[in-house]
VEXFINU-353421 format. One line per field, with one value per residue: z, y negated, x of N, C-alpha, C in turn; residue number from 1. Coordinates in nm, 3 decimals, padded with zeros to 5 digits. Atoms other than C-alpha are relative to their C-alpha. Layout:
<atoms>
nZ <- [Z / ...]
nY <- [Y / ...]
nX <- [X / ...]
caZ <- [Z / ...]
caY <- [Y / ...]
caX <- [X / ...]
cZ <- [Z / ...]
cY <- [Y / ...]
cX <- [X / ...]
i <- [NUM / ...]
</atoms>
This chain:
<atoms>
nZ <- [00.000 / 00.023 / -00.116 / 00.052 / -00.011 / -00.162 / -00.066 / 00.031 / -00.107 / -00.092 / -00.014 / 00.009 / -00.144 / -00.095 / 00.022 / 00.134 / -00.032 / -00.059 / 00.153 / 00.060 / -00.030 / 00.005 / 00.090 / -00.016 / -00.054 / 00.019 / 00.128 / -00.024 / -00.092 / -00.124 / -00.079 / -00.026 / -00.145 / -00.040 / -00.052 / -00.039 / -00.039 / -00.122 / 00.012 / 00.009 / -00.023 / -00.054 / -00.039 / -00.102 / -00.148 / -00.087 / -00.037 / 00.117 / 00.044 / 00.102 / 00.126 / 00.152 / 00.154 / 00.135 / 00.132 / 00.065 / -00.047 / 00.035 / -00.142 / -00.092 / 00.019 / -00.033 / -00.165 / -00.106 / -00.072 / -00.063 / 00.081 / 00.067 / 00.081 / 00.058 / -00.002 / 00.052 / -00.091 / 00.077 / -00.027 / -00.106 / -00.095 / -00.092 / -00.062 / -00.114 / -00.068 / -00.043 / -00.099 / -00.139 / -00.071 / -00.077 / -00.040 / -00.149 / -00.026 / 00.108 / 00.072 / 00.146 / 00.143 / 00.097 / 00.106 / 00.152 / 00.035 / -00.034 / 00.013 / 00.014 / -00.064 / -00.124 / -00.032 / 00.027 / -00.094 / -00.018 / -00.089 / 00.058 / -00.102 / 00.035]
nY <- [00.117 / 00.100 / 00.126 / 00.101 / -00.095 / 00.010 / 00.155 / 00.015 / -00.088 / 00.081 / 00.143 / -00.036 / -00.005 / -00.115 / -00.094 / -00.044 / -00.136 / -00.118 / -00.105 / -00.049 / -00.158 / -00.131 / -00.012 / -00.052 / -00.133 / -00.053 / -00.045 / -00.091 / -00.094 / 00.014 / 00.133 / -00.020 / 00.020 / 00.014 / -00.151 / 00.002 / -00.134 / 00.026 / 00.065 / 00.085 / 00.128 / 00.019 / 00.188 / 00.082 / -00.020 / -00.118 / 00.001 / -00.009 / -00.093 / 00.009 / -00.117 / 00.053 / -00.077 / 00.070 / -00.088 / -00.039 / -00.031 / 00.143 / 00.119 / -00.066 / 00.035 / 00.146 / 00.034 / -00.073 / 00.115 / -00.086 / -00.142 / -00.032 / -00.010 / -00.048 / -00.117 / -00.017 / -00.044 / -00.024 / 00.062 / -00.059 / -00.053 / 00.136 / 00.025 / -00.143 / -00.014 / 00.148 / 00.088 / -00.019 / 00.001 / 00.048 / 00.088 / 00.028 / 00.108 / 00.109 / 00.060 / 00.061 / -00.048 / 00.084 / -00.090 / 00.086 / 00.118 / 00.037 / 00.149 / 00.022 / 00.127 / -00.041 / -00.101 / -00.107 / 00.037 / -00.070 / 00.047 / -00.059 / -00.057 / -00.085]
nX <- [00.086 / -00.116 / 00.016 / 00.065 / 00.104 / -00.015 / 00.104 / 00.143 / 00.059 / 00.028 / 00.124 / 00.174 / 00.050 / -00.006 / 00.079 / -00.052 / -00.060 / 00.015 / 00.023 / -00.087 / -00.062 / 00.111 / -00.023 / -00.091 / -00.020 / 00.120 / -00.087 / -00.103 / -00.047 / -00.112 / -00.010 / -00.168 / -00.008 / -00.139 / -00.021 / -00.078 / -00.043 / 00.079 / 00.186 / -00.014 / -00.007 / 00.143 / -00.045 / 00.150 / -00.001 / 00.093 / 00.116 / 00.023 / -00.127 / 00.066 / -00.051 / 00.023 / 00.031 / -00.011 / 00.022 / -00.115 / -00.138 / -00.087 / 00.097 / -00.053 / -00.210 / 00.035 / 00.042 / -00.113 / -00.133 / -00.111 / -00.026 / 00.123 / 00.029 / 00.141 / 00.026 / 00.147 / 00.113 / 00.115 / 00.088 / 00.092 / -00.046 / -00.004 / 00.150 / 00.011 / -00.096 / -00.048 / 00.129 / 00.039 / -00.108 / 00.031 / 00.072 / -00.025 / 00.023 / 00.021 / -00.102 / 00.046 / -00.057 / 00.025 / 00.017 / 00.039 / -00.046 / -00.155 / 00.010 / -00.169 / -00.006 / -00.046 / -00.091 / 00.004 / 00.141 / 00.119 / 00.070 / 00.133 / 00.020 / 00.102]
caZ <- [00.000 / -00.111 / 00.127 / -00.066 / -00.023 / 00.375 / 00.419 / 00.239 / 00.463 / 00.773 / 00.651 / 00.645 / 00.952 / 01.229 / 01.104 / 00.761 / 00.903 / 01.074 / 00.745 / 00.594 / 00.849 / 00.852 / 00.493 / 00.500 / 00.770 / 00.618 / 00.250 / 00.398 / 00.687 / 00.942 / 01.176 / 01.268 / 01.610 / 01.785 / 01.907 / 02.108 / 02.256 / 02.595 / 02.410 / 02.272 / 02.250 / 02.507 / 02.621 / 02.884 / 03.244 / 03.547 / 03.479 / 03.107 / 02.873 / 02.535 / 02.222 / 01.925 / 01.596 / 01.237 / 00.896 / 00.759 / 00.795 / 00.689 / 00.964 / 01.215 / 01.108 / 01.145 / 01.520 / 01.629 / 01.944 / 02.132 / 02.035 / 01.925 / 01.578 / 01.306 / 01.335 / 01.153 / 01.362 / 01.164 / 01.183 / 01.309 / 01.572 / 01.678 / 01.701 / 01.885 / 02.056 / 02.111 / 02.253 / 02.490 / 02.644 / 02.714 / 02.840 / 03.195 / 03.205 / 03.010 / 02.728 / 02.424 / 02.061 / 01.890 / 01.542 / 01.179 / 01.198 / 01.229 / 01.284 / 01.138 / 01.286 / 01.685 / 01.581 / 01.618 / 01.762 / 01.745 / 01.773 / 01.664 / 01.997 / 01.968]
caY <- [00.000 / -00.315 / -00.661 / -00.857 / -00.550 / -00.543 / -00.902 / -00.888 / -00.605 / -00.791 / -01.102 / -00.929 / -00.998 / -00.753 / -00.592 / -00.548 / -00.396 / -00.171 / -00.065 / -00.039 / 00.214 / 00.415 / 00.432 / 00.524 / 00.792 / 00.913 / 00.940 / 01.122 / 01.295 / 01.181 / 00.889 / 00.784 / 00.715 / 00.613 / 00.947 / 00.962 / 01.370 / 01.259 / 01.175 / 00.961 / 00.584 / 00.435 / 00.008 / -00.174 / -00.133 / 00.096 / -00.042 / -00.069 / 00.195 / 00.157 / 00.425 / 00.272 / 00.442 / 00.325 / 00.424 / 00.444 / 00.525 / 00.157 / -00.016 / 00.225 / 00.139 / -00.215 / -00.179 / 00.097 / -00.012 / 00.194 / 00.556 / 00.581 / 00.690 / 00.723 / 01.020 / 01.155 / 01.285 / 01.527 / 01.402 / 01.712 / 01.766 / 01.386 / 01.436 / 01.813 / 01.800 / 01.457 / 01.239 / 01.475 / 01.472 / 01.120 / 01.113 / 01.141 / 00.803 / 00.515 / 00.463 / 00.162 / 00.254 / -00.029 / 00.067 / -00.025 / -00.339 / -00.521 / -00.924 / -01.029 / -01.341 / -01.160 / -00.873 / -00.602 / -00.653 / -00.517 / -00.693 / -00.424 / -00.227 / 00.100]
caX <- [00.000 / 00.152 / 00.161 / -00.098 / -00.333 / -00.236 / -00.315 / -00.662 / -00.744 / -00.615 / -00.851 / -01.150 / -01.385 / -01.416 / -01.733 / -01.574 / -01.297 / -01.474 / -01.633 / -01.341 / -01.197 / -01.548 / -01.485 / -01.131 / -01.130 / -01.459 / -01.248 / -00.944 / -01.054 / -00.797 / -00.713 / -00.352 / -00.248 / 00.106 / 00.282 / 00.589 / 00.771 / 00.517 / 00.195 / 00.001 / 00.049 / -00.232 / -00.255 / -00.443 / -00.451 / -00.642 / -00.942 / -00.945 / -00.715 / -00.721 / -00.623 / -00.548 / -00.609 / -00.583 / -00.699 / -00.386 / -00.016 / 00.077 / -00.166 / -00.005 / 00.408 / 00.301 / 00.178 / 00.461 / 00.690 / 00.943 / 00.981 / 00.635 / 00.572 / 00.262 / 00.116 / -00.176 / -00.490 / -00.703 / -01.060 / -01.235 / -00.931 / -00.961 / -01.356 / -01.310 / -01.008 / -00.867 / -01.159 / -01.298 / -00.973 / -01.045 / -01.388 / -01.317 / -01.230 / -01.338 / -01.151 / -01.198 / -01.074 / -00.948 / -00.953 / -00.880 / -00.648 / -00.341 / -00.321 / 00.023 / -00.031 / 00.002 / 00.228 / 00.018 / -00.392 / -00.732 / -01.038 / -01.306 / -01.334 / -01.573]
cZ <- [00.000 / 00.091 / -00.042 / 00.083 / 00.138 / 00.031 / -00.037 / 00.122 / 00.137 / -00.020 / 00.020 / 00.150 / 00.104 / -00.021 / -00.155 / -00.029 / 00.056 / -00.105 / -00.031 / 00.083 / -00.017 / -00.167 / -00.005 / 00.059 / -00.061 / -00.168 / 00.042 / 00.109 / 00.090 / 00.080 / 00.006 / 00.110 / 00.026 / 00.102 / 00.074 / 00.051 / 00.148 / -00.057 / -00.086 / 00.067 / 00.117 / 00.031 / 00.114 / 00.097 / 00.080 / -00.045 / -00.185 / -00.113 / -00.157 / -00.107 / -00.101 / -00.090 / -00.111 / -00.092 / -00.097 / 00.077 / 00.017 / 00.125 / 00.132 / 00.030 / 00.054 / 00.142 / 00.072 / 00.131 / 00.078 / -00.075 / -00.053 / -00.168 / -00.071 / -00.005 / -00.030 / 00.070 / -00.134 / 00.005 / 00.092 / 00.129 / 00.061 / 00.060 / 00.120 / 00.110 / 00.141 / 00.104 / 00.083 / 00.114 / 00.055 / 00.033 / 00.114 / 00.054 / -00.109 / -00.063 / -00.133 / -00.105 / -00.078 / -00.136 / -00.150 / 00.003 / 00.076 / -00.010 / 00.020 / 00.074 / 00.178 / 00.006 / -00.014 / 00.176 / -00.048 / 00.039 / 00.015 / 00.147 / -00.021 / 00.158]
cY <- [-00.123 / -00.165 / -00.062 / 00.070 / -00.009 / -00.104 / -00.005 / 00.101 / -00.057 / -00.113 / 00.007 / -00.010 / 00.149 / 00.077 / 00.056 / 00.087 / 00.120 / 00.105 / 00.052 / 00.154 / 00.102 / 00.076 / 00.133 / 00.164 / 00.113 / 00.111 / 00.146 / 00.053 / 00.020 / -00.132 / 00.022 / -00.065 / -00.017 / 00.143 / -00.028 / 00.225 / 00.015 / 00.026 / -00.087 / -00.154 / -00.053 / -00.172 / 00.033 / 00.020 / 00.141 / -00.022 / -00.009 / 00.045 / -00.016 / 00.090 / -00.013 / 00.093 / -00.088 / 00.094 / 00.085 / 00.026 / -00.147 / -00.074 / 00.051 / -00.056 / -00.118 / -00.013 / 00.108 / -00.059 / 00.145 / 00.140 / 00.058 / -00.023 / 00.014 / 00.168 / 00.036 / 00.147 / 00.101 / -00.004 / 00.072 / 00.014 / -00.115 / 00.022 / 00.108 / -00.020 / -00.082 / -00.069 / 00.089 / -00.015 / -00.122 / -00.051 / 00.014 / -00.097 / -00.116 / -00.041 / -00.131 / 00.047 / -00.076 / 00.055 / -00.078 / -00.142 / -00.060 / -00.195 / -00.032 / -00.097 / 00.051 / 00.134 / 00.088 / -00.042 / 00.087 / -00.096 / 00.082 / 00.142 / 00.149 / 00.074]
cX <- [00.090 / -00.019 / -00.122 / -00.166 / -00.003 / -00.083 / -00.157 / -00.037 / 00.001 / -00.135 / -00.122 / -00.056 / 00.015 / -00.088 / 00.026 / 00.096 / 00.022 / -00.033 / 00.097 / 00.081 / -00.090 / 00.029 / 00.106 / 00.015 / -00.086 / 00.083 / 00.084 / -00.002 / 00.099 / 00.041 / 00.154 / -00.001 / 00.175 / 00.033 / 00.129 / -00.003 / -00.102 / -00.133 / 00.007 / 00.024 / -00.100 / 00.068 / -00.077 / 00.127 / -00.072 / -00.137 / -00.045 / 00.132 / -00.063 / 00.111 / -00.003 / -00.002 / -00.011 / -00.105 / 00.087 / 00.152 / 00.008 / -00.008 / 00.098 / 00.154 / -00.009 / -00.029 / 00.163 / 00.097 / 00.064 / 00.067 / -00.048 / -00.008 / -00.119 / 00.009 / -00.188 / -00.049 / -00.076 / -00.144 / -00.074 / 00.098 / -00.002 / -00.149 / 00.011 / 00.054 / 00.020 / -00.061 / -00.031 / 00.077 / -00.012 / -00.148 / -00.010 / 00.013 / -00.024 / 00.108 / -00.090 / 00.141 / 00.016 / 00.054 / 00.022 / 00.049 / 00.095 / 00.036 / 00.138 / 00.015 / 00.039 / 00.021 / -00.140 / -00.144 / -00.090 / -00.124 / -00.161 / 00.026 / -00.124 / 00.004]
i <- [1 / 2 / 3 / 4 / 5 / 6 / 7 / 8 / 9 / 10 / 11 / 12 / 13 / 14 / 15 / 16 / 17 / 18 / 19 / 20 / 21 / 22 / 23 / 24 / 25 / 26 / 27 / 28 / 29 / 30 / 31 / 32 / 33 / 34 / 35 / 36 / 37 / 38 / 39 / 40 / 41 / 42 / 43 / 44 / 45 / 46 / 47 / 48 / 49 / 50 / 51 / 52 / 53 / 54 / 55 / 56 / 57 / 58 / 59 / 60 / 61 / 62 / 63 / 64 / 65 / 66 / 67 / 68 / 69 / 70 / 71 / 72 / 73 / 74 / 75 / 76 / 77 / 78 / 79 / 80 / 81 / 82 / 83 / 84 / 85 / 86 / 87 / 88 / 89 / 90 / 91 / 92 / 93 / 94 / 95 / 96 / 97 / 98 / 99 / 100 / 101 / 102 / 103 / 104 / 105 / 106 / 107 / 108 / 109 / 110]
</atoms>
């Protein structure tokens, strides 16, 4: 995916780029997520934990930090697997986007 294409995708509102990931994951059947030899990636705090996911590899490279790599989710093992794992405690899923402007954000929460 080439920069021009990135940025349009960043520009799109937050309910556009939600489409766009429903789309996406819907196409290819897989999510991408930050992975490290521990786990995955996770943010926040105690009281709010959050599990990013993408559509793509690209969106993913673009957010990476430490030792954490892209790593592609397969859709039914993210729906089966993955998530139940966290519904013990409240998690949000920001999803589907990358704001060059502050490095590496989310504002489409699920």
């Amino acid at each position: 995916m080439n920069n021009s294409r990135i940025k349009n995708i960043v520009n799109l509102s937050a309910a556009e780029r939600y489409g766009y990931f429903i789309r996406k994951v819907s196409d290819f059947e897989e999510v991408w997520g930050l992975k490290d030899k521990e786990g995955w990636a996770l943010m926040g705090n105690n009281e709010q934990v959050l599990f990013p996911v993408w559509s793509e590899k690209e969106f993913a490279e673009l957010c990476k930090w430490d030792n954490y790599q892209p790593n592609s989710i397969p859709l039914d093992d993210f729906i089966e697997k993955l998530l139940p794992k966290f519904t013990t405690v409240q998690r949000n899923y920001p999803i589907g986007s990358v704001d060059l402007n502050r490095n590496h954000s989310s504002d489409v929460l699920v």
